[in-house]
DRENPA-3360 file (N, C-alpha, C; in nm, 2 decimals, always signed):
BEGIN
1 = XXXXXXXX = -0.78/+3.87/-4.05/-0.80/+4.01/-4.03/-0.72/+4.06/-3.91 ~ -0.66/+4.18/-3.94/-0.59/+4.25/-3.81/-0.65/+4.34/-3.73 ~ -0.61/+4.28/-3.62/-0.68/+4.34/-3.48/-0.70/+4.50/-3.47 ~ -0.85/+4.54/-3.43/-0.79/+4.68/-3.42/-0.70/+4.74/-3.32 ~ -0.70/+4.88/-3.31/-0.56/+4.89/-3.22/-0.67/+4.90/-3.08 ~ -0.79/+4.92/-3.06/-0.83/+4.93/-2.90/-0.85/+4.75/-2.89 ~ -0.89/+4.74/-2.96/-0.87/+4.58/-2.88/-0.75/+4.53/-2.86 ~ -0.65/+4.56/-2.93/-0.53/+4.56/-2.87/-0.48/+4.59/-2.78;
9 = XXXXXXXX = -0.50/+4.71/-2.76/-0.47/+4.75/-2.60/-0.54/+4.73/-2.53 ~ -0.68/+4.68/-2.53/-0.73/+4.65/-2.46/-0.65/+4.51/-2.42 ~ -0.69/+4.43/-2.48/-0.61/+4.25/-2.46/-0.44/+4.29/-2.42 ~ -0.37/+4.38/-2.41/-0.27/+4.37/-2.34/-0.26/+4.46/-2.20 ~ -0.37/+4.57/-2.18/-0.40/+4.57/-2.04/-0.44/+4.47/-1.94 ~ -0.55/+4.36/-2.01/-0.59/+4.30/-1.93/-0.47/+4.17/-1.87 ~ -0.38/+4.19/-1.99/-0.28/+4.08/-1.99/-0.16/+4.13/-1.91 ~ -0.14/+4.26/-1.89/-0.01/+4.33/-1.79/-0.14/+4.35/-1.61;
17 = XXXXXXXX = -0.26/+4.33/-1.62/-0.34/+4.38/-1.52/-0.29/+4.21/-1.45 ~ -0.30/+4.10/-1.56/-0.35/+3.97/-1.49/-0.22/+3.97/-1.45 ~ -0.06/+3.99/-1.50/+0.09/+3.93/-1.47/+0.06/+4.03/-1.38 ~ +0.04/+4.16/-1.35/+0.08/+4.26/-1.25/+0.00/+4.16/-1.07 ~ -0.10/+4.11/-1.10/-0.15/+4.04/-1.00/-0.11/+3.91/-0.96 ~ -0.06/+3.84/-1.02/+0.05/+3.72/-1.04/+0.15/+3.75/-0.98 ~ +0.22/+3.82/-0.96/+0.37/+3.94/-0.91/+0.32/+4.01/-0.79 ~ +0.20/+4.05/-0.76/+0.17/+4.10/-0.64/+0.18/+3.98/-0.53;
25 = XXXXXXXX = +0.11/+3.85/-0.59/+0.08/+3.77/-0.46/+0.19/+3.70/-0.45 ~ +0.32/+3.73/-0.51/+0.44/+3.68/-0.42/+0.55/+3.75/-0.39 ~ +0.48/+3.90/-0.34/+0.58/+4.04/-0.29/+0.54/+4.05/-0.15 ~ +0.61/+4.03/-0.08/+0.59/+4.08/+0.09/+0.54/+4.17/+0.08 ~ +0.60/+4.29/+0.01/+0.52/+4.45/-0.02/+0.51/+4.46/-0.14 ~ +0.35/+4.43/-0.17/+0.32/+4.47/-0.32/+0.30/+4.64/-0.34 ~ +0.35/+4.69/-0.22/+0.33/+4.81/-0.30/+0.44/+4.89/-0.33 ~ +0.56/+4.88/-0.23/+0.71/+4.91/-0.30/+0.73/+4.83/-0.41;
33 = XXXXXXXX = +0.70/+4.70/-0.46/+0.70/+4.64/-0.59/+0.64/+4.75/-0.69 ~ +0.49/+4.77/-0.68/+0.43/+4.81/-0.78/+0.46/+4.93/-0.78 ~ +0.55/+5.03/-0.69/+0.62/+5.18/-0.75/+0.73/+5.12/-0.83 ~ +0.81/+5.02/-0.78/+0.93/+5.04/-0.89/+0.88/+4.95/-1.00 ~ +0.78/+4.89/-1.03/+0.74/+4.84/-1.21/+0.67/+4.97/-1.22 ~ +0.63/+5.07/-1.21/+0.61/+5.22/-1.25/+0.70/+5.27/-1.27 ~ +0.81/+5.27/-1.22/+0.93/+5.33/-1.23/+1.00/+5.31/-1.34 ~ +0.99/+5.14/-1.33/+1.10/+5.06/-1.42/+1.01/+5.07/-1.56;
41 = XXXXXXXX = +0.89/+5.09/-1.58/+0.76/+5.03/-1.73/+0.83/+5.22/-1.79 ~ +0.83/+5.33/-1.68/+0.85/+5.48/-1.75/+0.95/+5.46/-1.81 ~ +1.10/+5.40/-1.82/+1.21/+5.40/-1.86/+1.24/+5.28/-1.98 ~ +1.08/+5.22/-2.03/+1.11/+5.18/-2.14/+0.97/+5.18/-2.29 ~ +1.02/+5.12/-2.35/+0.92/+5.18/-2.49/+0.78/+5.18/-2.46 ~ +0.77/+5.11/-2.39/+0.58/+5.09/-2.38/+0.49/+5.16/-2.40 ~ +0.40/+5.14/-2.47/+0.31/+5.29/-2.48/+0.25/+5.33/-2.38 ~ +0.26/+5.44/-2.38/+0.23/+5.55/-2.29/+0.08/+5.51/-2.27;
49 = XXXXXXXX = +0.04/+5.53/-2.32/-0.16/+5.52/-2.35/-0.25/+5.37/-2.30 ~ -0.11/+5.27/-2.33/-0.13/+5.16/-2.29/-0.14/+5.16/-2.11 ~ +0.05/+5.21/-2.03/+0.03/+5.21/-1.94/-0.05/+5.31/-1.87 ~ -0.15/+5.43/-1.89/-0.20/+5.52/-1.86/-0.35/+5.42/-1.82 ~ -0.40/+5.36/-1.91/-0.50/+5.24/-1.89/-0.48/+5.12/-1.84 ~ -0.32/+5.08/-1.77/-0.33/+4.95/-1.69/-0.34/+5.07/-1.56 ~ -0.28/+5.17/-1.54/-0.27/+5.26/-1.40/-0.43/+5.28/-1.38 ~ -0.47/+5.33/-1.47/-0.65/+5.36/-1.43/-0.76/+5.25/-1.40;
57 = XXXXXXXX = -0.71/+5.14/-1.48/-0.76/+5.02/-1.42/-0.72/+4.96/-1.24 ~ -0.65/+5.00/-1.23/-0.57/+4.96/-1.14/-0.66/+5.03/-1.02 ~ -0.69/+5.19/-1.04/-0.71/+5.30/-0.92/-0.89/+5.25/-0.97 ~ -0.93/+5.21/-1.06/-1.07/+5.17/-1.07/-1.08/+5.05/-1.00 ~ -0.99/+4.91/-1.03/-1.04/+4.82/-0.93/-1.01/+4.81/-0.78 ~ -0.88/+4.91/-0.73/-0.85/+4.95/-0.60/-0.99/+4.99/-0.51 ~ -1.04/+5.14/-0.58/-1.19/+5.21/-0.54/-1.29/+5.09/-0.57 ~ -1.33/+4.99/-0.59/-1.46/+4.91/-0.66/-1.44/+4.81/-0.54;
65 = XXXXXXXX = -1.27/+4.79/-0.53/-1.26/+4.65/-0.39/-1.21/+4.65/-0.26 ~ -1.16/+4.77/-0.29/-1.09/+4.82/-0.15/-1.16/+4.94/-0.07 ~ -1.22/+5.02/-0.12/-1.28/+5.12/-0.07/-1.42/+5.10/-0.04 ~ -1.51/+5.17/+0.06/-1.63/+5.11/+0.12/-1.70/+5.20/+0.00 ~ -1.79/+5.16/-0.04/-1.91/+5.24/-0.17/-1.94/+5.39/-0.10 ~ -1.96/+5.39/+0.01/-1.98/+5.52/+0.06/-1.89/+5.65/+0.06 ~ -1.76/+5.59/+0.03/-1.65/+5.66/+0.01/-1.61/+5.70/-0.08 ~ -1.66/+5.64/-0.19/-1.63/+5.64/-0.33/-1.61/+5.75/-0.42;
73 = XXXXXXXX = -1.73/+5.86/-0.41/-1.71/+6.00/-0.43/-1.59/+6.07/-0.43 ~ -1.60/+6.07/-0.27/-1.50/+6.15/-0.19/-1.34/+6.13/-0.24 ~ -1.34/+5.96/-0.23/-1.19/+5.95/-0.24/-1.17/+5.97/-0.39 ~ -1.26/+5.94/-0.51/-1.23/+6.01/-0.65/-1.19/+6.13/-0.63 ~ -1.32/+6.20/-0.58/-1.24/+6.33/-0.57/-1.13/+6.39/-0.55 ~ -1.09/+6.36/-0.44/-0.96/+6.37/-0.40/-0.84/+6.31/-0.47 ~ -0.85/+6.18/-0.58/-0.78/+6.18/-0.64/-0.75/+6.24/-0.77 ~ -0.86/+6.35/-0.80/-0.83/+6.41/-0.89/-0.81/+6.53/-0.87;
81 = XXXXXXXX = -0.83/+6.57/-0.75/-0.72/+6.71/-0.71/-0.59/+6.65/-0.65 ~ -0.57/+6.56/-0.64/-0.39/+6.50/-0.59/-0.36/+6.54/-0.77 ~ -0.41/+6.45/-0.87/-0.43/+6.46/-1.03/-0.34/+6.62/-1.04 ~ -0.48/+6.67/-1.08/-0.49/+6.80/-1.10/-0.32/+6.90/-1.00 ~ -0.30/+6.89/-0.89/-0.19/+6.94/-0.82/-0.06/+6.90/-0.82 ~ -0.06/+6.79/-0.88/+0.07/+6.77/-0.94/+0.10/+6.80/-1.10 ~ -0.01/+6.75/-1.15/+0.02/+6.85/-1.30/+0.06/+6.98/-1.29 ~ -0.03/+7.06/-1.19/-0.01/+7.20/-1.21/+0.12/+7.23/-1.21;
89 = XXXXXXXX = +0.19/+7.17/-1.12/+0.36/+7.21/-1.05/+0.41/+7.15/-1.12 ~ +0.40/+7.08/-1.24/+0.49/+7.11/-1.37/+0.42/+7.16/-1.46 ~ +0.34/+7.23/-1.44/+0.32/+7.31/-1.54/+0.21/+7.32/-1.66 ~ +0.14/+7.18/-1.64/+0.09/+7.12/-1.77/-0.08/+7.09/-1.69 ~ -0.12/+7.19/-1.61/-0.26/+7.12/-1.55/-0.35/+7.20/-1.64 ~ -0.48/+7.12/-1.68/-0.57/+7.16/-1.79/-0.62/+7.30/-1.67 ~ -0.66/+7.41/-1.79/-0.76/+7.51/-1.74/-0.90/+7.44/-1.75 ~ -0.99/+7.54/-1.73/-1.16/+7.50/-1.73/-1.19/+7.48/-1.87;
97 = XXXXXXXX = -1.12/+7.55/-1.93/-1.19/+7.56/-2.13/-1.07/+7.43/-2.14 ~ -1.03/+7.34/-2.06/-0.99/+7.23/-2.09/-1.03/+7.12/-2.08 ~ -1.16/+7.12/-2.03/-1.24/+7.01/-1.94/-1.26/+6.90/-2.06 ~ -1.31/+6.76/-1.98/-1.29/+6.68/-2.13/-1.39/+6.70/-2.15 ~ -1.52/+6.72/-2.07/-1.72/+6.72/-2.13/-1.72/+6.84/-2.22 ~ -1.61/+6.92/-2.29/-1.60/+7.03/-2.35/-1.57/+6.98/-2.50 ~ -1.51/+6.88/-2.48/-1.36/+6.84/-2.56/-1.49/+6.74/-2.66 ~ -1.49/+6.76/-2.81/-1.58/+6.68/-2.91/-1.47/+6.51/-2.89;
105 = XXX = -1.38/+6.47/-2.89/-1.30/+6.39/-2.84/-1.36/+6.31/-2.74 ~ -1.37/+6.37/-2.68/-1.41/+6.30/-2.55/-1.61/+6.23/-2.51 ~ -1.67/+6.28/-2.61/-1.81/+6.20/-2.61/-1.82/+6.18/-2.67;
% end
């Protein structure tokens, strides 16, 4: 039987999340590493949807292990108006009748 396609991407996020961590712990700076594998992953076929879910994985287990719980609100927040302000300035930031708890898709 063939796999469906979310468990598919599921099983290859967790598999670019596990190599992405494997590659961190032998970068002096894992974090100019991990802009240019963002840089370098945008300039080839990969699905988009796939890397969109290893990035959110990423800013979910960042906030869950790095950030103190009390913070946790605040600094979402803020990362969804950093979100939100850079979409705008090109042009493509959702209006209010764009929200996802709107969107039949999205529940």
């Amino acid at each position: 039987m063939k796999p469906s396609r979310k468990r598919s991407n599921t099983t290859t996020v967790r598999r670019l999340s596990s190599q992405a961590e494997e590659a961190a712990a032998q970068v002096s700076d894992p974090l100019a590493e991990l802009s240019l594998a963002i840089k370098a992953a945008l300039q080839t076929d990969a699905d988009p949807y796939v890397m969109l879910g290893v990035l959110l994985e990423g800013m979910t287990q960042t906030l869950i292990t790095r950030i103190p719980p009390g913070r946790h609100h605040g600094t979402l927040s803020a990362a969804l108006v950093l979100l939100r302000q850079r979409l705008a300035a090109r042009g493509v930031a959702p209006g209010e009748r764009d929200r996802c708890d709107q969107q039949p898709s999205c529940n």
